[in-house]
LUMVOGU-295840 format. One record per atom (N, C-alpha, C): residue number from 1; residue in one letter; x, y, z. Coordinates in steps of 0.1 Angstrom, whole numbers, plus 5000, padded with zeros to 4 digits. Layout:
NODE   i aa   xx   yy   zz
NODE NUM  A    X    Y    Z
...
***
This chain:
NODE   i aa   xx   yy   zz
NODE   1  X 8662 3466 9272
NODE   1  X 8660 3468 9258
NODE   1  X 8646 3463 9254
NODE   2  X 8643 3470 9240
NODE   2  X 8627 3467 9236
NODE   2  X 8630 3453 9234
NODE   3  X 8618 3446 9239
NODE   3  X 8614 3427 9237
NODE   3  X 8618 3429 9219
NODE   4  X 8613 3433 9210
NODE   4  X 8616 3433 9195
NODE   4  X 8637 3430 9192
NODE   5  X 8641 3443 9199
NODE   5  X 8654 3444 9201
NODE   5  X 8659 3432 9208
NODE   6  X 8657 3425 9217
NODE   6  X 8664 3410 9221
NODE   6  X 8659 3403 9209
NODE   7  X 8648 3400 9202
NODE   7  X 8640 3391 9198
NODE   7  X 8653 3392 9183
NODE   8  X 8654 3406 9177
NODE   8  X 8661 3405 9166
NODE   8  X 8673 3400 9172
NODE   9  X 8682 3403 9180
NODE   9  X 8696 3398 9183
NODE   9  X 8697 3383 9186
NODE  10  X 8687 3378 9191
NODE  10  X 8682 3361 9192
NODE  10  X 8683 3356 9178
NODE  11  X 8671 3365 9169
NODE  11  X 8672 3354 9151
NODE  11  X 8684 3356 9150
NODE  12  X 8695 3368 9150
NODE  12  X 8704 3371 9143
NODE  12  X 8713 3363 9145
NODE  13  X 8716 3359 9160
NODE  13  X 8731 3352 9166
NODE  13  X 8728 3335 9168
NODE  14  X 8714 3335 9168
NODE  14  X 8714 3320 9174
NODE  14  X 8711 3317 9190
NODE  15  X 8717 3332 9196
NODE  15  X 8717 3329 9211
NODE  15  X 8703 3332 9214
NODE  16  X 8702 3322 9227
NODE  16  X 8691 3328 9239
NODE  16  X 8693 3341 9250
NODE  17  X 8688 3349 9250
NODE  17  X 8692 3359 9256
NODE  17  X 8682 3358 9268
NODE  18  X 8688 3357 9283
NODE  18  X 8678 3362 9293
NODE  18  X 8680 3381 9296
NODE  19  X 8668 3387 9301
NODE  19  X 8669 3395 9307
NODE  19  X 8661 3406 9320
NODE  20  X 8669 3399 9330
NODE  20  X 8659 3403 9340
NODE  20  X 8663 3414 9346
NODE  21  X 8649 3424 9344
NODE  21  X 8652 3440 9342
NODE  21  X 8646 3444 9361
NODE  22  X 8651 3444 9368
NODE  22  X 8655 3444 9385
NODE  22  X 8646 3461 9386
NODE  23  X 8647 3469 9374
NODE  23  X 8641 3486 9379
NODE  23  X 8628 3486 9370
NODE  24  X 8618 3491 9378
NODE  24  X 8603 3492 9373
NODE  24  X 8600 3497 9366
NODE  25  X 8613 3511 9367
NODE  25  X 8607 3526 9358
NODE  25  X 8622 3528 9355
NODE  26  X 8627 3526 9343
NODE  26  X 8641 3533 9343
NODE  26  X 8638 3552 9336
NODE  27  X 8644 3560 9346
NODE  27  X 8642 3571 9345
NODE  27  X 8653 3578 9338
NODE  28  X 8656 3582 9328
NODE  28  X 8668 3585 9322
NODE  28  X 8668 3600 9313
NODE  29  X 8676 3607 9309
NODE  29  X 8672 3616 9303
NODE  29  X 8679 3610 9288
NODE  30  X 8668 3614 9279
NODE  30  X 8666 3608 9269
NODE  30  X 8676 3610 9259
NODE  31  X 8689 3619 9262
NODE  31  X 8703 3613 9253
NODE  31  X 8712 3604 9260
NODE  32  X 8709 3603 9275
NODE  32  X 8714 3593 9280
NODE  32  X 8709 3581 9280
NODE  33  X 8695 3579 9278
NODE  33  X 8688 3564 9270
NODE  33  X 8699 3564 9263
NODE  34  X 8697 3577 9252
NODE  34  X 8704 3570 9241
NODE  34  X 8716 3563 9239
NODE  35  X 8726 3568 9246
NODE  35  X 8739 3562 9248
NODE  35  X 8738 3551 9254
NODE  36  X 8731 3548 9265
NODE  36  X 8732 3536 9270
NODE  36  X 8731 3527 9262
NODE  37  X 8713 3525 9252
NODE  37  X 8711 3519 9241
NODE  37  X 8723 3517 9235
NODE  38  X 8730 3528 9228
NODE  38  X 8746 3525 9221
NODE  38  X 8753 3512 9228
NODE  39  X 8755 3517 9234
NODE  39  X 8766 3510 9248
NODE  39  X 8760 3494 9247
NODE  40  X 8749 3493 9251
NODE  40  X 8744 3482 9252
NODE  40  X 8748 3475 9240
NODE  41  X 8745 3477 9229
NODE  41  X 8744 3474 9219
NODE  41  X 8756 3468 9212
NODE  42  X 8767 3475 9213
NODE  42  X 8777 3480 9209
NODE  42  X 8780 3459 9224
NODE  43  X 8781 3461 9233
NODE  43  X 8788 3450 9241
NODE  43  X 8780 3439 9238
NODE  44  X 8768 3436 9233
NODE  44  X 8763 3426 9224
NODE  44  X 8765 3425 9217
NODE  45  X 8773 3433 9207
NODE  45  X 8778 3425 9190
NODE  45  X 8789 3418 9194
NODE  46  X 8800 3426 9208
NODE  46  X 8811 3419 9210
NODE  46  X 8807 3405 9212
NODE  47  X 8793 3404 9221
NODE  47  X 8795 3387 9226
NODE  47  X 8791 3381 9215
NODE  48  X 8779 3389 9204
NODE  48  X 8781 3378 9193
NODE  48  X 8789 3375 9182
NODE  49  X 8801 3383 9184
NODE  49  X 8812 3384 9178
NODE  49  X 8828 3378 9176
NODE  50  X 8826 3381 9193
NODE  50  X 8839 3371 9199
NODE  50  X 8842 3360 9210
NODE  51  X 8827 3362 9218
NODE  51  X 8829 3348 9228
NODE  51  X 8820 3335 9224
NODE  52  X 8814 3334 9213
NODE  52  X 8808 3319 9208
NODE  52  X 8801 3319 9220
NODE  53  X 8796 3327 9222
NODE  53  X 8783 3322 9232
NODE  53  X 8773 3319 9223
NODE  54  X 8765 3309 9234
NODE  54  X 8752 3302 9232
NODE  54  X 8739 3311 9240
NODE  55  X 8746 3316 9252
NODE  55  X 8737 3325 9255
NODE  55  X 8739 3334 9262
NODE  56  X 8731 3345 9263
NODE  56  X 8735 3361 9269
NODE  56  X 8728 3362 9281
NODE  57  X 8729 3371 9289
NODE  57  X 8721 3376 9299
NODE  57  X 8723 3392 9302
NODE  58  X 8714 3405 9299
NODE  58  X 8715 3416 9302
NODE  58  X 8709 3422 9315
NODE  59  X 8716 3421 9326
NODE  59  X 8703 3427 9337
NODE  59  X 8705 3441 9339
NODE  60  X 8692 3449 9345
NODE  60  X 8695 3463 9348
NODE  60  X 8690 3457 9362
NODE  61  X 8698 3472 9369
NODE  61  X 8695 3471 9384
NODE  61  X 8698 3484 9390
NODE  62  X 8690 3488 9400
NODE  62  X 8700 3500 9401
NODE  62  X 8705 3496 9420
NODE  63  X 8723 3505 9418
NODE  63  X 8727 3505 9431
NODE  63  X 8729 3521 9433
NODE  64  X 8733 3522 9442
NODE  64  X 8738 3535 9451
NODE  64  X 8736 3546 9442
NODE  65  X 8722 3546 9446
NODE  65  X 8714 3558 9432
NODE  65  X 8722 3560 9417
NODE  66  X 8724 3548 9411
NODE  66  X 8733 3546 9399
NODE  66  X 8723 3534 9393
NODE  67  X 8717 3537 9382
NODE  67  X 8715 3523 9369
NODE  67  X 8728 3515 9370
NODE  68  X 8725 3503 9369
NODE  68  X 8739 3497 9367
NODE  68  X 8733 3483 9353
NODE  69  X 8743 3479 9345
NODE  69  X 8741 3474 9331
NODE  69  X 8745 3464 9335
NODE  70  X 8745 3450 9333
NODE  70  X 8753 3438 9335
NODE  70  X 8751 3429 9318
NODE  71  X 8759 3427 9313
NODE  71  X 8761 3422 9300
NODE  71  X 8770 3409 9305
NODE  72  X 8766 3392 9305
NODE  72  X 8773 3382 9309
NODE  72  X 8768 3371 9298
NODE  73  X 8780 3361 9296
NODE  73  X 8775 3355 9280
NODE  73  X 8782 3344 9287
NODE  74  X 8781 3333 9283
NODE  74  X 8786 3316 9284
NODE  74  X 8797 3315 9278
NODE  75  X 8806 3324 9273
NODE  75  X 8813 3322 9259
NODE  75  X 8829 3319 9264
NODE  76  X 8836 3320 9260
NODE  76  X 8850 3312 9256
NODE  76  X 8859 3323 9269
NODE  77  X 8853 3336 9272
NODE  77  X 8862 3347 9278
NODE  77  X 8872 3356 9272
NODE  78  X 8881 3361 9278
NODE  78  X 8893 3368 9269
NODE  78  X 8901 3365 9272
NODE  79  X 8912 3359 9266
NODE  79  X 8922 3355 9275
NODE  79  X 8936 3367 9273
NODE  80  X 8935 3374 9268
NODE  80  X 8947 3384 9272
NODE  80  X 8946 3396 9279
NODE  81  X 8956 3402 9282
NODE  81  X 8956 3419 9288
NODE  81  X 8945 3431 9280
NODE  82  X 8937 3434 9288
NODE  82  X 8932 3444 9279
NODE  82  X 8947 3458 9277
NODE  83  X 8942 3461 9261
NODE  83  X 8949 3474 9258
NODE  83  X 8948 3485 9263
NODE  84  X 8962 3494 9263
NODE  84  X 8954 3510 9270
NODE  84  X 8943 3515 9258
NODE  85  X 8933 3519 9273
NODE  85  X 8924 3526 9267
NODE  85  X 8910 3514 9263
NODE  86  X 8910 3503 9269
NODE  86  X 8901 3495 9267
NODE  86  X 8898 3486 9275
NODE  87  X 8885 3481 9275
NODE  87  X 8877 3475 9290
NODE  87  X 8875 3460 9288
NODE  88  X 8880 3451 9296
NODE  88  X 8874 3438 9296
NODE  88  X 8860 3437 9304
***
C-alpha cells in the first residue's frame, strides 16, 4: 500500500503498522490492483475494528507464481466458528 495509505490508517487507529513488501515490482493488471487495494483495505478496518490491536503487519510476497497478502495484528483473535460463506 501507498506509505500515505499506512501513514493515514496509523493517525486513524493509533496502531503501528509494519510492512515488509518481500516483491520489487508488483505486476498486476490494474483492476486487479484494484481489488486487491479493496481487499486489503476492507481486512484492515476489520483489525481496527474488532481485534484491539496495537499493531498490524501487511506483507506481500509472492509464492508459486501467486502474490500472496498476509494481514497479521496483535489483537484479541476470534474466538468463534466462522459463518457460512465467511473467512477467518
Amino acid at each position: 500500500m501507498p506509505c500515505n495509505t499506512v501513514d493515514e490508517f496509523c493517525d486513524r487507529t493509533g496502531m503501528t503498522m509494519t510492512t515488509p513488501n518481500r516483491v520489487a515490482n508488483l505486476e498486476l493488471p490494474l483492476e486487479h490492483e484494484l481489488q486487491v487495494f479493496h481487499i486489503v483495505r476492507e481486512a484492515l478496518a476489520n483489525v481496527a475494528n474488532h481485534s484491539a490491536a496495537t499493531r498490524a503487519w501487511l506483507t506481500v510476497e509472492r509464492s508459486a507464481g501467486h502474490y500472496v497478502f498476509t494481514i497479521a495484528d496483535n489483537g484479541a483473535g476470534y474466538g468463534g466458528a466462522p459463518r457460512e460463506g465467511h473467512y477467518v
